[in-house]
N, C-alpha and C positions, 0 to 999 in steps of 0.2 A: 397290773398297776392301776389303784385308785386314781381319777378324776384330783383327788387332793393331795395323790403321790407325786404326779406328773407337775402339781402345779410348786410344792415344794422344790422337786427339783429344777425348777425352772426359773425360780430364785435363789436356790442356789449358785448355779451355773452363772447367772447374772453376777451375784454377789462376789464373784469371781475374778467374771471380766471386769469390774470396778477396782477389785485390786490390781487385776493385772494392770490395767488403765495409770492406775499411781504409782506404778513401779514404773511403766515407760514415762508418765511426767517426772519423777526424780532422774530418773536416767537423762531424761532433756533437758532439765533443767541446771544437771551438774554438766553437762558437754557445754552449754551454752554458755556457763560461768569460764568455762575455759575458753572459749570463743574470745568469750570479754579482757580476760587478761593478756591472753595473744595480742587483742587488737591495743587494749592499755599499752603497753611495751613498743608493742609499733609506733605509734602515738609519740611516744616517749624521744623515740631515734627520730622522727620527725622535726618536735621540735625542735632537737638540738639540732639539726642540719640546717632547718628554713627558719628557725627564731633565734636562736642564740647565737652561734658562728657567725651569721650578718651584724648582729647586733652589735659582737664583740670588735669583728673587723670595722665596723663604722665609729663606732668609740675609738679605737686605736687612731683610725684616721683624721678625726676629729681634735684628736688629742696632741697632734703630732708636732712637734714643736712649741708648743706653748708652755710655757714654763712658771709661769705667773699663779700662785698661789696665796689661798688666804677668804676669809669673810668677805673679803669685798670685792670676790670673785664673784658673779652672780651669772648663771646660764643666757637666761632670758636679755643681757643688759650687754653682753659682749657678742658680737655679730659671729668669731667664727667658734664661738661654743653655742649661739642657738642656734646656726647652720648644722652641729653636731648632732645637738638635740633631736632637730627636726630629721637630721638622715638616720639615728637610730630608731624614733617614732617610727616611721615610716616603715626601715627593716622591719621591726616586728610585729606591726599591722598586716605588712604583707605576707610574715612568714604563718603567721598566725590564723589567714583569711585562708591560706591551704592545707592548715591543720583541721581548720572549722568543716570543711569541703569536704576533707577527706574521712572525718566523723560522722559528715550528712549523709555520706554516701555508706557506714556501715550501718548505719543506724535503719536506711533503707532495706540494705540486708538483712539487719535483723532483721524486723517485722515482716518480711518477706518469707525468709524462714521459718518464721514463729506460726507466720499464717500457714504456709504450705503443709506445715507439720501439724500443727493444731487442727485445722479443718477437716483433712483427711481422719485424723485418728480420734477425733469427739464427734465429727459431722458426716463422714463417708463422701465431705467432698473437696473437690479439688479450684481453688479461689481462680480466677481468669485475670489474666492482667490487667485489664481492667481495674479489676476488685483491687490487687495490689496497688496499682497507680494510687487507686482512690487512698487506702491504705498508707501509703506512701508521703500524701500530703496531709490525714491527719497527722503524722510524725512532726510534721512541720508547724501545724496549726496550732495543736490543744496544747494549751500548758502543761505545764505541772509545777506545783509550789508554787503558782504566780507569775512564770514567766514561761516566753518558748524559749528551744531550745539555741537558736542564734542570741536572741537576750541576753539568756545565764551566760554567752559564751562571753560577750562581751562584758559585762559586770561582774563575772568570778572570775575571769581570767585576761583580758584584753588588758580592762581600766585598771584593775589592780597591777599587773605587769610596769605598765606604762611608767603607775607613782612611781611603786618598788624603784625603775632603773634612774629618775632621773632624781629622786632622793639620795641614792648611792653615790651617784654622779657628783651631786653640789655636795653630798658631805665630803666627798675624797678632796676635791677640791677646796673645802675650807677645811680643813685638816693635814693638807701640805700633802697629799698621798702621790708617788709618780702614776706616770701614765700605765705601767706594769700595775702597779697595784691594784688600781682601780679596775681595770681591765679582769684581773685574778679575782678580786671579790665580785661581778659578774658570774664569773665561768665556775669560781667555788675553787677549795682546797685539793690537791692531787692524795692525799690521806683518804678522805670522807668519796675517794671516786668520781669526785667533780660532781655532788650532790648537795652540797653546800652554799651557793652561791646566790647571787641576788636573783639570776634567772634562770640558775639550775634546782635549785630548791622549790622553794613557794610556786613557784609557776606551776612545775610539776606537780606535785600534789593534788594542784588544781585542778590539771589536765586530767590527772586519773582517777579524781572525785566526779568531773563532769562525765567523764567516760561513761563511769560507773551508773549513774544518775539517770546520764540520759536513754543509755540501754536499759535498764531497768522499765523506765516511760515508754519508750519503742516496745519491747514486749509485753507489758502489761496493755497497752494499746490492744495488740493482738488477740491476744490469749481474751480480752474480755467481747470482742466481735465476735470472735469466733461461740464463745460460750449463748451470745444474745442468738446467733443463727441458729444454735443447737437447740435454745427455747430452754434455754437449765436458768432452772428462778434463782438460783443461791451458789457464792461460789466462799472459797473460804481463804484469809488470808494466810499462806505461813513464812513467816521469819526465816533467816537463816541465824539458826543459836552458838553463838559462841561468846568469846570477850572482845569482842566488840558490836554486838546486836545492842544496838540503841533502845532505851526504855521505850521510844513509842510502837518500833515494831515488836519488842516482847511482850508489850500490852496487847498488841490489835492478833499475835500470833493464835490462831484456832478459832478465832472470832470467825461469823459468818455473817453476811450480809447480802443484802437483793440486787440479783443483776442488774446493771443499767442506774443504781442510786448509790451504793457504796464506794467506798475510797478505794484510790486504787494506787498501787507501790509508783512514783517512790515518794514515800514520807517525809524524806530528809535529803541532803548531801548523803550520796555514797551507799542508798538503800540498795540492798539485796534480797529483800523479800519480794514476793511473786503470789497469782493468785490460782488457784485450782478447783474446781467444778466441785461439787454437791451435786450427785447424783443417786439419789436413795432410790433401791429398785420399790 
């Protein structure tokens, strides 16, 4: 065998292990999507235990006798409907501060993951916890879209909640609705699965847009340290293509850019694209 047989084959063989390499990052990158919707649903049973249920029961309480209906009912103006007010704020501040907790701490895992798994199979090494810790608090630090990830919690989903319940609240009340009703348009229609509601609905959504979001940012964190260790100058975005791949990530989809200067997932609310190595032998 030629000097120029041997080296043929030896890019070959490379050319190889680069596919094999994309076939174990699709394979990770679909388990990990399942990771995410597990933990979404989880999420899900959460809130309704620690957000909604106190909320409901403190509305009921709040409500309970008062019979007094009409416009010139006003929350803020009557002591024991802002006593009301202020005990379901509070419920779902609170229930809400252990959904937030309970998202930091998979979001931890993720990256955790992403790193243990990425560094060994693009780098031959193995991160020290340490590295993770550190790892750990950029999840917390760097934005994305503009804000961390406690922020969006609080302006996609806290503040907005907050309106939602106590705009329900004054309209039942100037609209003559009883305390059952009002209570039911909370929790949502027994038909729709109790998906319907002021803070069975929209809340959620939220929850599973941030979910989505912010793992997206947790792993792309990852996956792009791990590449800067590896010393790979270019890595390339891909989408996930379906009907609901948003124009900017079908735009940015096979697009390549320089490690350490490019954008990185997630683009939007509820991004599902991710980034992968350019490794030309």
């Amino acid at each position: 065998m030629t000097l120029t047989d041997g080296a043929f084959l030896s890019r070959r063989n490379l050319r190889r292990g680069i596919r094999d390499l994309l076939r174990r990052l699709n394979r990770h990158e679909l388990l990990t999507a399942r990771t995410v919707r597990g933990k979404q649903n989880q999420l899900r049973r959460e809130f309704q235990r620690l957000v909604i249920e106190p909320a409901l029961s403190a509305t009921a309480r709040g409500l309970a006798g008062f019979e007094e209906r009409g416009s010139q009912v006003l929350l803020e103006q009557i002591p024991q409907l802002a006593a009301m007010q202020a005990e379901v704020a509070r419920s779902i501040k609170f229930g809400l501060d252990e959904v937030r907790l309970n998202l930091q701490d998979f979001l931890y895992e993720l990256a955790d993951y992403e790193s243990e798994w990425s560094n060994p199979v693009l780098y031959g090494y193995r991160p020290t916890r340490a590295e993770l810790d550190r790892l750990d608090a950029e999840v917390d630090r760097v934005p994305f879209m503009g804000k961390q990830t406690a922020k969006w919690f609080r302006s996609f989903l806290e503040e907005p909640t907050l309106s939602r319940v106590d705009a329900w609240i004054q309209q039942g009340l100037n609209d003559g609705l009883s305390t059952d009703e009002i209570v039911r348009g909370l929790r949502g229609s027994k038909r729709s699965g109790y998906t319907d509601g002021v803070l069975s609905g929209q809340p959620v959504h939220a929850l599973y847009a941030l979910t989505r979001t912010a793992a997206t940012h947790a792993s792309a964190l990852a996956r792009i340290e791990a590449l800067e260790k590896l010393g790979v100058e270019n890595y390339q975005w891909v989408a996930t293509l379906d009907n609901r791949t948003s124009l900017i990530c079908a735009s940015r989809d096979g697009e390549i850019y320089k490690t350490g200067e490019g954008p990185l997932p997630p683009a939007h609310p509820n991004c599902r694209s991710t980034i992968v190595p350019i490794m030309d032998p």
